[in-house]
Backbone as XML, in Angstrom:
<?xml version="1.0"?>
<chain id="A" units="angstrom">
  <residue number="1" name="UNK">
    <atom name="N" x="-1.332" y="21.588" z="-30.509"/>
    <atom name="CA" x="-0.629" y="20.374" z="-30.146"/>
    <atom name="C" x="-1.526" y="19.188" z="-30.459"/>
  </residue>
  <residue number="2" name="UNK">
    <atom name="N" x="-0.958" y="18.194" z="-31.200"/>
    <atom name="CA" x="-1.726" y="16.975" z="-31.337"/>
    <atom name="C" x="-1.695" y="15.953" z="-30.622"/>
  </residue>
  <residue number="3" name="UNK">
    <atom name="N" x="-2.100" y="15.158" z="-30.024"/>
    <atom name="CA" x="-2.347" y="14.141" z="-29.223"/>
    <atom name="C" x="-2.667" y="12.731" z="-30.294"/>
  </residue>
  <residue number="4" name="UNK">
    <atom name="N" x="-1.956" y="11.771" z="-30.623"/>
    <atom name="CA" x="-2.075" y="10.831" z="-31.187"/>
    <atom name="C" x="-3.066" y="9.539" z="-30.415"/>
  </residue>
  <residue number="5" name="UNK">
    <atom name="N" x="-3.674" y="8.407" z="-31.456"/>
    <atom name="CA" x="-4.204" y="7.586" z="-30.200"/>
    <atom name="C" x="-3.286" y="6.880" z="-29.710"/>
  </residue>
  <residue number="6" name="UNK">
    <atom name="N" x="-1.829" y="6.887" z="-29.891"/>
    <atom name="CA" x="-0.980" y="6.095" z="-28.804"/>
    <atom name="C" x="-0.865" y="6.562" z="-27.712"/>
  </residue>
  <residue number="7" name="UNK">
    <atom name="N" x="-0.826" y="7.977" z="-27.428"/>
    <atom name="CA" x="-0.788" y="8.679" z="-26.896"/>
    <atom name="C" x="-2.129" y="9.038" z="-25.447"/>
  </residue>
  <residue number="8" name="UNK">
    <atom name="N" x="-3.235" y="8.781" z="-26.810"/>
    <atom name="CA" x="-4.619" y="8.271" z="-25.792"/>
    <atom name="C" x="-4.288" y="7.239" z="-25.324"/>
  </residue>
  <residue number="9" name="UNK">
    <atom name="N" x="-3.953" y="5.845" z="-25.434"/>
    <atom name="CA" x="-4.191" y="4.980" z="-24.813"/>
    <atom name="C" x="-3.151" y="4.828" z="-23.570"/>
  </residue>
  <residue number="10" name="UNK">
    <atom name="N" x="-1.857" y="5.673" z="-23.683"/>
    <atom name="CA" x="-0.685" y="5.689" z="-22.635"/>
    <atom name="C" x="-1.604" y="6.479" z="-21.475"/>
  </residue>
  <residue number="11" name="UNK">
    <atom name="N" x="-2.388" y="7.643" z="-21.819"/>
    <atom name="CA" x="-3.262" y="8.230" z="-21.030"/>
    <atom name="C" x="-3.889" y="7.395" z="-20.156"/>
  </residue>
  <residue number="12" name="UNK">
    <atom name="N" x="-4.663" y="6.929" z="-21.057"/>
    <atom name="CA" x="-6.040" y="5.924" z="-20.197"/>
    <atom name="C" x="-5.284" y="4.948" z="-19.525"/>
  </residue>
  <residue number="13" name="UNK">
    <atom name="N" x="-4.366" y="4.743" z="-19.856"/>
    <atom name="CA" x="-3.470" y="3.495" z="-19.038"/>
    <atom name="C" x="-3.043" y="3.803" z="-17.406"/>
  </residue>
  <residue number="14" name="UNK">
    <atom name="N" x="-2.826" y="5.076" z="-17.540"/>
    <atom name="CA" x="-2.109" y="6.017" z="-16.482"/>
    <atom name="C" x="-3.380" y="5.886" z="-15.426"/>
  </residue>
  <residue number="15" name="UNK">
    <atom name="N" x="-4.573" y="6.322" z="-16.173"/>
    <atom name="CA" x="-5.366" y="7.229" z="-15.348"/>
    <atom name="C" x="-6.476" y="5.760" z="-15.136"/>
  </residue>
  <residue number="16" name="UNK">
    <atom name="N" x="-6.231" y="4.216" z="-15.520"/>
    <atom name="CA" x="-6.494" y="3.181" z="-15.118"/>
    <atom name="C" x="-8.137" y="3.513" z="-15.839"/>
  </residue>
  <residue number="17" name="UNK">
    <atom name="N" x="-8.337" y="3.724" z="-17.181"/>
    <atom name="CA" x="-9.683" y="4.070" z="-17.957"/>
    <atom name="C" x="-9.290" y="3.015" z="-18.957"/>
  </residue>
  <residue number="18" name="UNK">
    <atom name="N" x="-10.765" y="2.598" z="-19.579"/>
    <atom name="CA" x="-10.794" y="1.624" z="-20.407"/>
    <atom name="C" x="-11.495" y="2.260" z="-21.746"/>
  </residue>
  <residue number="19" name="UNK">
    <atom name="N" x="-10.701" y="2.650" z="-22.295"/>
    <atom name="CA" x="-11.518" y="3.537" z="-23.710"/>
    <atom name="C" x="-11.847" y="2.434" z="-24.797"/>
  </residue>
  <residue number="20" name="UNK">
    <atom name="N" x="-13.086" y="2.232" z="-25.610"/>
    <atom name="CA" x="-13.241" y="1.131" z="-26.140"/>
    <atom name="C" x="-12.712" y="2.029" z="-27.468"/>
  </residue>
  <residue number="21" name="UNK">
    <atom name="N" x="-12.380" y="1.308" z="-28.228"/>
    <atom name="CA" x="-11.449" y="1.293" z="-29.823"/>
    <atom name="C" x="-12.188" y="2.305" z="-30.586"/>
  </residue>
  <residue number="22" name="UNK">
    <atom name="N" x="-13.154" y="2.190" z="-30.493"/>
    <atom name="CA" x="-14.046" y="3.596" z="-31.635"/>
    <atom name="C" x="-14.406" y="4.742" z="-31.383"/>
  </residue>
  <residue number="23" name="UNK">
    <atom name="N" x="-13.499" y="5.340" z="-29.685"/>
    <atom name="CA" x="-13.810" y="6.383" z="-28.816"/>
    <atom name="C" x="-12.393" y="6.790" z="-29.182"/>
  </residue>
  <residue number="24" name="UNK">
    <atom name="N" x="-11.173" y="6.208" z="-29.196"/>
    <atom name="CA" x="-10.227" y="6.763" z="-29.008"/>
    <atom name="C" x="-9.716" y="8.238" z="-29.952"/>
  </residue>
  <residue number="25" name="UNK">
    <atom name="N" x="-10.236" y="7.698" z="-31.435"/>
    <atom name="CA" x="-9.956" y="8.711" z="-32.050"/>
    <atom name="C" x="-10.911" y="10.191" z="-32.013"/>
  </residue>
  <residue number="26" name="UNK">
    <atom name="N" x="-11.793" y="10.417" z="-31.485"/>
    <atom name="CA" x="-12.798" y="11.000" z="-30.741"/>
    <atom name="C" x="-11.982" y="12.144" z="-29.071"/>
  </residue>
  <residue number="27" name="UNK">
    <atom name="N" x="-11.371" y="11.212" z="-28.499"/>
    <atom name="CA" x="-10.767" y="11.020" z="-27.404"/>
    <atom name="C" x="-9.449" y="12.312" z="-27.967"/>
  </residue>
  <residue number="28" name="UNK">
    <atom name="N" x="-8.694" y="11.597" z="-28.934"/>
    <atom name="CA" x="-7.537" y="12.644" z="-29.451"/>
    <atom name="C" x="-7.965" y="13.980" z="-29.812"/>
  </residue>
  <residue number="29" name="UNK">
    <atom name="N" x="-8.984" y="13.495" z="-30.660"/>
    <atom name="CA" x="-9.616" y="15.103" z="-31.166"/>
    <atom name="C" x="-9.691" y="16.234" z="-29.945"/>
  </residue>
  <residue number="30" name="UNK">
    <atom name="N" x="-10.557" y="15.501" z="-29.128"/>
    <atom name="CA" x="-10.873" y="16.454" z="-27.937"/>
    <atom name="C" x="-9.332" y="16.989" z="-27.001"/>
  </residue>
  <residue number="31" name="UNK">
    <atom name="N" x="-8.952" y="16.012" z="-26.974"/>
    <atom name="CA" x="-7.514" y="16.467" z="-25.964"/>
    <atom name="C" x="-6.439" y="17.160" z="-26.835"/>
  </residue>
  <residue number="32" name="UNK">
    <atom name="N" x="-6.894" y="17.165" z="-27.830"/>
    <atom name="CA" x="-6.072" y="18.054" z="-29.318"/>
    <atom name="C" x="-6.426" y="19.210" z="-28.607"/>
  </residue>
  <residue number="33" name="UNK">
    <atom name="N" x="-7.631" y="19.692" z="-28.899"/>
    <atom name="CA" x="-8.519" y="20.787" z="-28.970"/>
    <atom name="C" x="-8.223" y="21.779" z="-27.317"/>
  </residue>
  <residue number="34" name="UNK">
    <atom name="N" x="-7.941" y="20.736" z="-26.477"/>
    <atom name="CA" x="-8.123" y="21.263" z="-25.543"/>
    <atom name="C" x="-6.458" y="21.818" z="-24.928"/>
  </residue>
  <residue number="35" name="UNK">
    <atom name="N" x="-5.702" y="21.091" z="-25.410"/>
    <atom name="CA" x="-4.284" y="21.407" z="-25.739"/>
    <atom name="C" x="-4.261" y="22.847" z="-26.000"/>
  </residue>
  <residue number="36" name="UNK">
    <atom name="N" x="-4.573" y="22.984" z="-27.572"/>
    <atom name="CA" x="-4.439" y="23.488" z="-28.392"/>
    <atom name="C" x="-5.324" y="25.300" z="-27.576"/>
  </residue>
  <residue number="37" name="UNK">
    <atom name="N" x="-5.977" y="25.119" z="-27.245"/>
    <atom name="CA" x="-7.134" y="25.846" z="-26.449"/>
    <atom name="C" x="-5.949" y="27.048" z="-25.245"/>
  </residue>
  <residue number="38" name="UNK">
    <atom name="N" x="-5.378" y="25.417" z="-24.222"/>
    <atom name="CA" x="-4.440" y="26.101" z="-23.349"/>
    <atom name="C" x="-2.902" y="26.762" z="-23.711"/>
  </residue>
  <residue number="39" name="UNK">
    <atom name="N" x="-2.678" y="26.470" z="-25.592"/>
    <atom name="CA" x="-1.522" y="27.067" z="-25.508"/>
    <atom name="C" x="-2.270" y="28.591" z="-25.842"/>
  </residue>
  <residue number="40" name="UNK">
    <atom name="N" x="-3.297" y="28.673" z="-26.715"/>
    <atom name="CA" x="-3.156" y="30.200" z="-26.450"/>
    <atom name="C" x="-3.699" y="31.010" z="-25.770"/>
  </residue>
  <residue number="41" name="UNK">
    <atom name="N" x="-4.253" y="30.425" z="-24.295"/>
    <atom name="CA" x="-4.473" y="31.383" z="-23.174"/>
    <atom name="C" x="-3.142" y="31.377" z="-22.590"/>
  </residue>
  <residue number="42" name="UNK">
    <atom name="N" x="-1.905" y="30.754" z="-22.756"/>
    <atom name="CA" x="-0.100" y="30.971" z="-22.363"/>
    <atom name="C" x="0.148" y="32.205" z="-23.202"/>
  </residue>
  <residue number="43" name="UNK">
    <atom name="N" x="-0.907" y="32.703" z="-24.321"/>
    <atom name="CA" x="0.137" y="34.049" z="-25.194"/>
    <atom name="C" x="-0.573" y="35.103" z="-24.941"/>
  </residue>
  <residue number="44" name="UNK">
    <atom name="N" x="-1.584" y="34.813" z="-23.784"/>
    <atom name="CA" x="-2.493" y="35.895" z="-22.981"/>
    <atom name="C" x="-1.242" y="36.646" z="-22.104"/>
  </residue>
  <residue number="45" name="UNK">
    <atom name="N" x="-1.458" y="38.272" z="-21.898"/>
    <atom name="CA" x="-0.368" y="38.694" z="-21.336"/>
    <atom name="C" x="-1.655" y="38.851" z="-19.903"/>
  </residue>
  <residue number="46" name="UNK">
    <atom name="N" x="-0.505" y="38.439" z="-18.880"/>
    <atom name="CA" x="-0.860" y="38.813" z="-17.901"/>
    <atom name="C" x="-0.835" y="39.414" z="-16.365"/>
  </residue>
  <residue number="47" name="UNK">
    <atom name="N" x="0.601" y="40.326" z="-17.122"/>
    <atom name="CA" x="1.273" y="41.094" z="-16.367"/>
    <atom name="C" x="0.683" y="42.107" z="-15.518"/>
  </residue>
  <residue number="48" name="UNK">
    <atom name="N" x="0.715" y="42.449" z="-14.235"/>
    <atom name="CA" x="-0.092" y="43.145" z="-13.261"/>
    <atom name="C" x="-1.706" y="42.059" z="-12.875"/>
  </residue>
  <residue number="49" name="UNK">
    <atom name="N" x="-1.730" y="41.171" z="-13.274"/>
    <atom name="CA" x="-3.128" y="40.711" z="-12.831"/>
    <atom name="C" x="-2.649" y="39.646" z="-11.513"/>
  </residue>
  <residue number="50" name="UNK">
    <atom name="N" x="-3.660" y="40.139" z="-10.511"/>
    <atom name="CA" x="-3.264" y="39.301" z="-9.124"/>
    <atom name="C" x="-2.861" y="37.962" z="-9.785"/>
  </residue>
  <residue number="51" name="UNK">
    <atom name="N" x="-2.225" y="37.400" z="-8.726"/>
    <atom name="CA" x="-2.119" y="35.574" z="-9.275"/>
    <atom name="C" x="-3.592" y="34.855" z="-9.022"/>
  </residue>
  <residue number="52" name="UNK">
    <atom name="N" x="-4.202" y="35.262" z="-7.590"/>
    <atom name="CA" x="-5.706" y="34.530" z="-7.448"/>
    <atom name="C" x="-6.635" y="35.835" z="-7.340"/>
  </residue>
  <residue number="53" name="UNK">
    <atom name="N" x="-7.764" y="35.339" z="-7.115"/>
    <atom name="CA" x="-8.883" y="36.425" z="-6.771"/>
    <atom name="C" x="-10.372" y="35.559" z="-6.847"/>
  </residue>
  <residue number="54" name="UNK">
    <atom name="N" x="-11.023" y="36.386" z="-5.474"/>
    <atom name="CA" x="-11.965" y="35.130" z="-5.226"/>
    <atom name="C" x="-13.246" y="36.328" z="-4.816"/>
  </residue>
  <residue number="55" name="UNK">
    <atom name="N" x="-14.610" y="35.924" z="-5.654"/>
    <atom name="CA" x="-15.356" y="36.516" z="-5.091"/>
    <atom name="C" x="-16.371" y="36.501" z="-3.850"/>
  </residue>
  <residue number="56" name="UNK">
    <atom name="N" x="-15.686" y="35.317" z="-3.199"/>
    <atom name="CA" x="-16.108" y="35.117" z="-1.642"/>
    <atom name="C" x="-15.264" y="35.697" z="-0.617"/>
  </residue>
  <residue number="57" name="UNK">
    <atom name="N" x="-16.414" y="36.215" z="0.288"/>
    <atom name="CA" x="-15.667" y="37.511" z="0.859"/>
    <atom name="C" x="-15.473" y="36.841" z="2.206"/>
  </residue>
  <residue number="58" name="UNK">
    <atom name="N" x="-15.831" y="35.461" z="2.559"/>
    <atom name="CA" x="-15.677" y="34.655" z="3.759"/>
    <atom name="C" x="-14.047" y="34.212" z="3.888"/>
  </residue>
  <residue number="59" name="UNK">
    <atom name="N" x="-13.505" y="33.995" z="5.360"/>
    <atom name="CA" x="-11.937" y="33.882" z="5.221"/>
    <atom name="C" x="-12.213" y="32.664" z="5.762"/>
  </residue>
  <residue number="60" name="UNK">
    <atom name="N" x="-12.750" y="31.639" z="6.314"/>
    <atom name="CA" x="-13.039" y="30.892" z="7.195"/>
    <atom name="C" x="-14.029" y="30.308" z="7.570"/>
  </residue>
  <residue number="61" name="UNK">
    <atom name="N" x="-15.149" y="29.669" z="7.169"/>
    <atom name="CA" x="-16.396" y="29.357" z="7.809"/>
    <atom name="C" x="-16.253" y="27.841" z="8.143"/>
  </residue>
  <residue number="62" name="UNK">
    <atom name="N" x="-15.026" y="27.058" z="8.835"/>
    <atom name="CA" x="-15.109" y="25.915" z="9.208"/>
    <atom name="C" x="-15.119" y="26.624" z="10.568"/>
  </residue>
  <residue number="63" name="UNK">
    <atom name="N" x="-15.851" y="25.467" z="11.806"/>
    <atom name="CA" x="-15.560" y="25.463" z="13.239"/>
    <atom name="C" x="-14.404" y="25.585" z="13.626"/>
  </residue>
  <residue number="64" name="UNK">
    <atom name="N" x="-14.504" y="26.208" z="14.867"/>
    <atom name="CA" x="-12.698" y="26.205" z="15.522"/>
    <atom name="C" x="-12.622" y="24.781" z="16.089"/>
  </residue>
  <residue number="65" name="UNK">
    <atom name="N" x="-11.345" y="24.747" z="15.806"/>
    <atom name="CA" x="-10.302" y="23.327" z="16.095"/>
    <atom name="C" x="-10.954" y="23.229" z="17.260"/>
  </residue>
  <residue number="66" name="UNK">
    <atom name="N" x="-11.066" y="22.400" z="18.340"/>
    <atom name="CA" x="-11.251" y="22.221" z="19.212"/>
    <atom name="C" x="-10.736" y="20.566" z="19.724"/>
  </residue>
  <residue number="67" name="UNK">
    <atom name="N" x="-9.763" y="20.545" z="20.532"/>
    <atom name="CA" x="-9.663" y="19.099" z="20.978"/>
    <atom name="C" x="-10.844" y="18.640" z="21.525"/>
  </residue>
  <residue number="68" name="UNK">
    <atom name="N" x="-10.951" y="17.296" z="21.535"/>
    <atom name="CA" x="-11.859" y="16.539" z="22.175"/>
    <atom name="C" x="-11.376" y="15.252" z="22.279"/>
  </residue>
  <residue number="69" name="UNK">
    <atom name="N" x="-12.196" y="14.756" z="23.224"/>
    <atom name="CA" x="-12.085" y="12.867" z="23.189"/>
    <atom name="C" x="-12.521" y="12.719" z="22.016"/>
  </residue>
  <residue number="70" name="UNK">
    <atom name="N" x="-12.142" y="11.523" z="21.833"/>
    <atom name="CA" x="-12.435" y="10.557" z="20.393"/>
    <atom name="C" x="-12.492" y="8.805" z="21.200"/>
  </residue>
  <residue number="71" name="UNK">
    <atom name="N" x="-12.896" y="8.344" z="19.881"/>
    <atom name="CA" x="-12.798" y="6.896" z="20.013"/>
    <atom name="C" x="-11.593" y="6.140" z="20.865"/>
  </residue>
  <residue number="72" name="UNK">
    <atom name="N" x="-11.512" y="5.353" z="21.200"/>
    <atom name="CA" x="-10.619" y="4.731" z="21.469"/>
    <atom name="C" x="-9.740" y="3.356" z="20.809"/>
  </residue>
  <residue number="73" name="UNK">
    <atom name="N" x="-9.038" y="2.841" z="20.728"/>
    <atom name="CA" x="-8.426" y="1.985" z="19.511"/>
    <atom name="C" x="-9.467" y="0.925" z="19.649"/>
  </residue>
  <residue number="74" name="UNK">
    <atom name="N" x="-9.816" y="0.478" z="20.711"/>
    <atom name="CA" x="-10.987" y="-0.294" z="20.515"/>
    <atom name="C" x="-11.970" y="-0.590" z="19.863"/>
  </residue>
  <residue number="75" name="UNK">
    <atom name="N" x="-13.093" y="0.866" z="20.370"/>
    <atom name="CA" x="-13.592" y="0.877" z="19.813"/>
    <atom name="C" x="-13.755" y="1.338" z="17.868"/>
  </residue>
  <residue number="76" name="UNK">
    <atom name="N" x="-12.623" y="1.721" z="18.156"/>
    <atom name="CA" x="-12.111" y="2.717" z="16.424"/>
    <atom name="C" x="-12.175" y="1.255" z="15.603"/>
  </residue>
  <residue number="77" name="UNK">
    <atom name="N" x="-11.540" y="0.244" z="16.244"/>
    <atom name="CA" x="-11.039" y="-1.374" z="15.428"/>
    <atom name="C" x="-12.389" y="-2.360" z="16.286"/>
  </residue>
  <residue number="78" name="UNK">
    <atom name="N" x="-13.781" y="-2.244" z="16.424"/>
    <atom name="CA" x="-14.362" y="-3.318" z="16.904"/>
    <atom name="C" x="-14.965" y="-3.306" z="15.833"/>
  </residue>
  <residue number="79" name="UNK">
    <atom name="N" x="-15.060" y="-3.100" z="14.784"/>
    <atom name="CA" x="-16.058" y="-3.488" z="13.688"/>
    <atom name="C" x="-15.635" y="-3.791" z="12.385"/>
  </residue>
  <residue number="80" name="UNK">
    <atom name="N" x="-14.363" y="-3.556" z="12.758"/>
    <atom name="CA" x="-13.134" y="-4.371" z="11.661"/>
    <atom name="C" x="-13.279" y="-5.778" z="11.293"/>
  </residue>
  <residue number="81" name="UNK">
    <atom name="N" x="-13.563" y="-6.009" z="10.183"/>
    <atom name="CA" x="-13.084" y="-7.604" z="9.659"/>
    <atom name="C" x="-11.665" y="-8.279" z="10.338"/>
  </residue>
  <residue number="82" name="UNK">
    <atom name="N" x="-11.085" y="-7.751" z="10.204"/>
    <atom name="CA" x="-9.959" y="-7.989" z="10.998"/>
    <atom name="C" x="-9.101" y="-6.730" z="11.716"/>
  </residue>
  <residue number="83" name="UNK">
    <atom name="N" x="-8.344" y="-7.404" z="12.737"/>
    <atom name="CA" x="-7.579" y="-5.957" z="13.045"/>
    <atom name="C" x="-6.333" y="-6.742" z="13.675"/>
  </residue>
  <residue number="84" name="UNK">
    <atom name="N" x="-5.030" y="-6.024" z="14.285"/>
    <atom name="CA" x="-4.337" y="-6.788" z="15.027"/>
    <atom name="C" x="-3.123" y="-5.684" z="15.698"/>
  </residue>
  <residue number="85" name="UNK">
    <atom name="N" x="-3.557" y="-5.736" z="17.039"/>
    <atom name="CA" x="-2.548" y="-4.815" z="17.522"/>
    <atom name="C" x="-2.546" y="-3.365" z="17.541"/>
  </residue>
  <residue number="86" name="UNK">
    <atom name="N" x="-4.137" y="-3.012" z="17.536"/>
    <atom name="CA" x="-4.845" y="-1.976" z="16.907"/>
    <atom name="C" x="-4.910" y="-1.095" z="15.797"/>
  </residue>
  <residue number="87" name="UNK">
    <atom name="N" x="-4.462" y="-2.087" z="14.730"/>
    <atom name="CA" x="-4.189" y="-1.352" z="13.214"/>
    <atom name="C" x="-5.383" y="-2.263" z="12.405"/>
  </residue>
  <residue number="88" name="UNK">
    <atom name="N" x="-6.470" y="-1.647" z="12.034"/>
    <atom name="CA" x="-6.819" y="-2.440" z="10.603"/>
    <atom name="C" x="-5.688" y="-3.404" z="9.712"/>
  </residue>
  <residue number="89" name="UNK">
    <atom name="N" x="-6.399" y="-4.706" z="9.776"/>
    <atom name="CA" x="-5.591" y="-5.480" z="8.853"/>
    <atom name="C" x="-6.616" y="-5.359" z="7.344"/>
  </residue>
  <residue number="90" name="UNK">
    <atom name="N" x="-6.184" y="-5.055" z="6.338"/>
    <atom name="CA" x="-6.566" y="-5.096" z="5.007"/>
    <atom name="C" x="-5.502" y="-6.056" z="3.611"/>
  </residue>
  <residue number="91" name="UNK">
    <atom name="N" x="-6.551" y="-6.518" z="3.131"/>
    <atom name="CA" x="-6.000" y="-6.776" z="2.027"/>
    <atom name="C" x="-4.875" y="-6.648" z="1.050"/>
  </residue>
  <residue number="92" name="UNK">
    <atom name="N" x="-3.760" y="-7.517" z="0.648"/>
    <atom name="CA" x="-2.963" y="-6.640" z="-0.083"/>
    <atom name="C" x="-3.408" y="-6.494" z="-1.980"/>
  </residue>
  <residue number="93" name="UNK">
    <atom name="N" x="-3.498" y="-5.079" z="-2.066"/>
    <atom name="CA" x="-4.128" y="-4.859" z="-3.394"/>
    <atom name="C" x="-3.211" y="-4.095" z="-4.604"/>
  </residue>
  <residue number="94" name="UNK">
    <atom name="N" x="-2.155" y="-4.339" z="-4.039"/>
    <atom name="CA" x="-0.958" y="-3.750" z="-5.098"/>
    <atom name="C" x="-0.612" y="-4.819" z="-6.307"/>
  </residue>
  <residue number="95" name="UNK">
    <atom name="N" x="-0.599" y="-4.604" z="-7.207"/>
    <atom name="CA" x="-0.930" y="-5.722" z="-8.449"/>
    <atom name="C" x="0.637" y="-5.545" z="-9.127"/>
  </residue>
  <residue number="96" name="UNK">
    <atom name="N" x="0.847" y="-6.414" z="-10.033"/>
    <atom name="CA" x="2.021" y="-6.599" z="-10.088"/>
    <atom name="C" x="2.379" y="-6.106" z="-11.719"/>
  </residue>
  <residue number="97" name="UNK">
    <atom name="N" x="3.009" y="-5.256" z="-12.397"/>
    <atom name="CA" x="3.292" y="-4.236" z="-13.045"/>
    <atom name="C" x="3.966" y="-4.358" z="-14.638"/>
  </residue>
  <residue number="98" name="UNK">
    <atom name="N" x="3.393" y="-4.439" z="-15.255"/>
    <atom name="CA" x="4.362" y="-5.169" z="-16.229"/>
    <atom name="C" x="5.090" y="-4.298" z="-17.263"/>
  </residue>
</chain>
């Protein structure tokens, strides 16, 4: 499968990357390659093979849940730049889309 650089740059657009002009065709090659790579591990048969398999034999090594006290809205919001009504007030950073 080929990957064109229009194609790179709809990418980098998506994924909010700034590819400078003499990378891009560089950029295709590789995402060609790597395409190209995953269609033919798809013509790998792989009928009877578990779906996962993990060679860690641990099921669990986080702590048990345990409730506890916590902060309080107070203190959770006293070191806030702003706050109001015990919600962090933040910035609006949604940009406008063209």
């Amino acid at each position: 499968m080929n990957i064109d650089k229009e194609e790179v740059e709809h990418i980098a657009m998506l994924a909010r990357l700034t590819i400078p002009e003499g990378e891009k065709e560089q950029f295709s090659e590789h995402l060609s390659q790597i395409l190209t790579f995953v269609d033919q591990l798809r013509e790998v048969d792989t009928e009877g093979v578990p779906q996962t398999s993990t060679i860690v034999t641990e099921t669990n090594v986080l702590r048990e849940d345990i409730p506890r006290d916590s902060f309080t809205v107070e203190q959770a919001t006293a070191n806030a730049p702003q706050s109001l009504d015990g919600f962090f007030l933040v910035p609006k950073i949604i940009a406008d889309r063209d």
